[in-house]
C-alpha positions as CSV (number, residue, x, y, z in Angstrom):
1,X,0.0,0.0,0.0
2,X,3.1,2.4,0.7
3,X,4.4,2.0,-2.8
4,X,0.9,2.7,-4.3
5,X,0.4,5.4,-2.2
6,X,3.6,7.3,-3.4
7,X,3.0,6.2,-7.0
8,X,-0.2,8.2,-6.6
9,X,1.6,11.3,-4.5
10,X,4.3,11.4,-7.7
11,X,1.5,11.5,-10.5
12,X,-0.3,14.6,-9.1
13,X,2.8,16.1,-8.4
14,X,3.8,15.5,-12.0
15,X,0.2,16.8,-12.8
16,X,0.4,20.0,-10.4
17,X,4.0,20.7,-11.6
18,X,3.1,20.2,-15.8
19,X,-0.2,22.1,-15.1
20,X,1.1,25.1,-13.4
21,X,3.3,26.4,-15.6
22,X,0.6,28.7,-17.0
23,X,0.8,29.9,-13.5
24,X,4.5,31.4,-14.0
25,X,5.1,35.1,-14.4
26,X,4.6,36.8,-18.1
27,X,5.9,40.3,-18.6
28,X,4.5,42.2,-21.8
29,X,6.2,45.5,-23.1
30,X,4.6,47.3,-25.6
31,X,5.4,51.2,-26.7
32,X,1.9,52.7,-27.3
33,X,2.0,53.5,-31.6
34,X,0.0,53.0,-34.4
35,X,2.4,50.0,-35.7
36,X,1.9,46.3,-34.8
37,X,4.7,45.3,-36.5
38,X,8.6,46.0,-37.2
39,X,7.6,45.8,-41.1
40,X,4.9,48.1,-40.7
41,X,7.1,50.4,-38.7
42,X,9.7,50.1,-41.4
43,X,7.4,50.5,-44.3
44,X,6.1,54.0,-42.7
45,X,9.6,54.8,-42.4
46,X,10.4,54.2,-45.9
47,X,8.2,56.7,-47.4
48,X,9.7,59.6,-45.9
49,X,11.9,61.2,-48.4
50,X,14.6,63.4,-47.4
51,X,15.4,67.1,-49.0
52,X,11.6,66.5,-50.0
53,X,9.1,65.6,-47.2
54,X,8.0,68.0,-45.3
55,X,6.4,68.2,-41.4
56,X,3.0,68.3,-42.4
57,X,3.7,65.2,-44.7
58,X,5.3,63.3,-41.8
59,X,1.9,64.4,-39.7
60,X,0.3,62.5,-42.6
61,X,2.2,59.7,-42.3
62,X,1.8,59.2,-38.5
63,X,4.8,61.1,-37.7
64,X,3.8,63.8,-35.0
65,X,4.6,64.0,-31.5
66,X,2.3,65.9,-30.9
67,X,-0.6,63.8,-31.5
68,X,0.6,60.7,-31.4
69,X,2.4,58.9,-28.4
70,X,6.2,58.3,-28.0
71,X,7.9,59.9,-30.5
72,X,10.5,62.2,-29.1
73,X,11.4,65.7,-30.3
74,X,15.2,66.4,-29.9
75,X,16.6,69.9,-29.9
76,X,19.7,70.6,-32.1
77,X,21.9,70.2,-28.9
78,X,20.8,66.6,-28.2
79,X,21.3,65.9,-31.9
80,X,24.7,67.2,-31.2
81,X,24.9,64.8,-28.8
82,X,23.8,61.9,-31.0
83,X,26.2,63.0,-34.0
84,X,29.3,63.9,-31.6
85,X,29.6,61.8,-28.5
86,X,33.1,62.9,-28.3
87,X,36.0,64.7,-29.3
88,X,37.4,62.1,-31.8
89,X,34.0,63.0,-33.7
90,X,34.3,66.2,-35.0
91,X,31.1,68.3,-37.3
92,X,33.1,68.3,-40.4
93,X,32.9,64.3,-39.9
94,X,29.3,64.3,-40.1
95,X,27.0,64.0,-43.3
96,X,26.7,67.4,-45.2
97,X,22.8,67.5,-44.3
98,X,23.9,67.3,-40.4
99,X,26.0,69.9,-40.9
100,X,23.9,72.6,-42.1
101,X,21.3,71.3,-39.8
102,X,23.3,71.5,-36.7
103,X,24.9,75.3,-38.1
104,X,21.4,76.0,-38.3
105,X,20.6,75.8,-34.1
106,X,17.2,76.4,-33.2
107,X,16.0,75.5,-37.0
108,X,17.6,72.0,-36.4
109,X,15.4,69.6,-34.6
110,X,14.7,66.0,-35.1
111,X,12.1,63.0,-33.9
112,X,13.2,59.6,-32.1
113,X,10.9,56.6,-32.8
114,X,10.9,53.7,-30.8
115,X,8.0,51.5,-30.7
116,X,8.5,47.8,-29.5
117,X,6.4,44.6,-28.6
118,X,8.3,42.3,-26.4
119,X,6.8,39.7,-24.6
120,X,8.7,37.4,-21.9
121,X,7.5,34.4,-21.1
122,X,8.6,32.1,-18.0
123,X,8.3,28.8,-18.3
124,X,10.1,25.2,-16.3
125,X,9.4,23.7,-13.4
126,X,6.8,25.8,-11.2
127,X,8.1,24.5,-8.0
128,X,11.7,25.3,-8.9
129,X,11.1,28.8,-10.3
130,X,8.6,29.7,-6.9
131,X,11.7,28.2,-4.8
132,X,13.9,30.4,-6.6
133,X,15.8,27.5,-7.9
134,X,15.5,28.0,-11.4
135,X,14.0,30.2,-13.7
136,X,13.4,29.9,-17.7
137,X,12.5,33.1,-19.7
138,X,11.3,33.3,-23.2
139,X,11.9,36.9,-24.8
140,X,10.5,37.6,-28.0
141,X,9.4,40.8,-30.0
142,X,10.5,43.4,-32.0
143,X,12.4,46.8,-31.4
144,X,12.4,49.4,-34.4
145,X,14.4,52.8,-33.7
146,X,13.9,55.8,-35.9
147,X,15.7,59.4,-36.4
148,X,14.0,62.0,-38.2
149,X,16.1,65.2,-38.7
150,X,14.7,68.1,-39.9
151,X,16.2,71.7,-40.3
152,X,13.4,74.0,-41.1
153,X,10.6,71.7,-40.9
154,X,12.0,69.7,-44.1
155,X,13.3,66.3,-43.4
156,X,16.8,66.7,-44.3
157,X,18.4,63.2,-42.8
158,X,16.6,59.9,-41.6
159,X,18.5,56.9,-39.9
160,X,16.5,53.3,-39.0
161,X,17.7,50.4,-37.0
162,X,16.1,47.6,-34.2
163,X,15.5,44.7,-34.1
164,X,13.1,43.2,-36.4
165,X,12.9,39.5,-34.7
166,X,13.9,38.9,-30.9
167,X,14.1,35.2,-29.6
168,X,16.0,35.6,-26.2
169,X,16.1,32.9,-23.5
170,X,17.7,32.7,-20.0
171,X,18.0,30.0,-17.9
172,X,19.1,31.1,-14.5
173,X,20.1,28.4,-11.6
174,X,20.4,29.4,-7.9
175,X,21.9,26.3,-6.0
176,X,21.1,27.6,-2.5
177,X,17.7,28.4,-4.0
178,X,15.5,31.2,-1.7
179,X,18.9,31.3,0.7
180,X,20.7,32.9,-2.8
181,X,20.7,36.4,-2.8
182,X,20.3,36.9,1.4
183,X,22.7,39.5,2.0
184,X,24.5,39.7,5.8
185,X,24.6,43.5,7.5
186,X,28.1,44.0,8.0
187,X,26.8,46.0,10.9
188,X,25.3,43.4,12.8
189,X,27.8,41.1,15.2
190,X,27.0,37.6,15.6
């Protein structure tokens, strides 16, 4: 009876164990924006046009941050910033467009994009990851980053990156389990 009796204790805990997982942590990031993709984001991107499109054309193409959410407006001194991090960077480095735009101060100005949807997911052994043992994470998404620079509200220079497809996943052991990270007070004498 002993041997069917912890046959029966190993199943559910098997069970409980397999049927938890949906009960792990799940951590969604998403930057409010009118694209649901890194294409779409990219596509938008692509029809801006510099030397030719203008601010009220990028307000028609959902570039305003003003009305929309999350799109930053830079100052010509943070461009600076972005162009010439240091002194081994100097303005005559830079593209022509930058140039002028940055010569121009107050008339240089520019818009960071940054929409993302990133979803982690943790997943494993429920017991293990609630102990603090170990703890599996799923990170996927997408990241797309934009610069806009405009020098009298023409776009005169655009520059894209991101990350169009990210699969990330951490596996993190703690031996000593909930005892990992407890931290002594120096202060305290034993």
């Amino acid at each position: 009876m002993n041997r069917m009796l912890k046959v029966i204790i190993g199943i559910t805990t098997g069970l409980f164990t397999v049927s938890c997982s949906n009960l792990l942590p799940t951590v969604k990031q998403t930057t409010d924006s009118q694209w649901v993709s890194y294409e779409d984001a990219k596509r938008s991107f692509d029809r801006i046009m510099p030397g030719k499109t203008t601010v009220a054309e990028l307000k028609s193409l959902g570039f305003d941050p003003f009305e929309k959410p999350n799109i930053r407006l830079l100052n010509y001194l943070e461009i600076t910033e972005l162009f010439i991090p240091n002194a081994s960077i100097q303005l005559v480095d830079l593209h022509p467009d930058i140039q002028t735009c940055l010569k121009a101060k107050s008339a240089c100005q520019a818009y960071e994009i940054a929409p993302k949807d990133i979803n982690s997911l943790r997943y494993g052994n429920v017991l293990l990851d609630v102990f603090n043992f170990r703890k599996k994470t799923r990170t996927t998404g997408w990241k797309f980053q934009g610069l806009i620079v405009l020098n009298d509200n023409l776009v005169v220079y655009k520059l894209e990156g991101g990350q169009p497809n990210i699969l990330e996943l951490e596996d993190k052991e703690n031996p000593l389990g909930p005892f990992q990270n407890i931290s002594i007070d120096p202060n305290i004498s034993i």
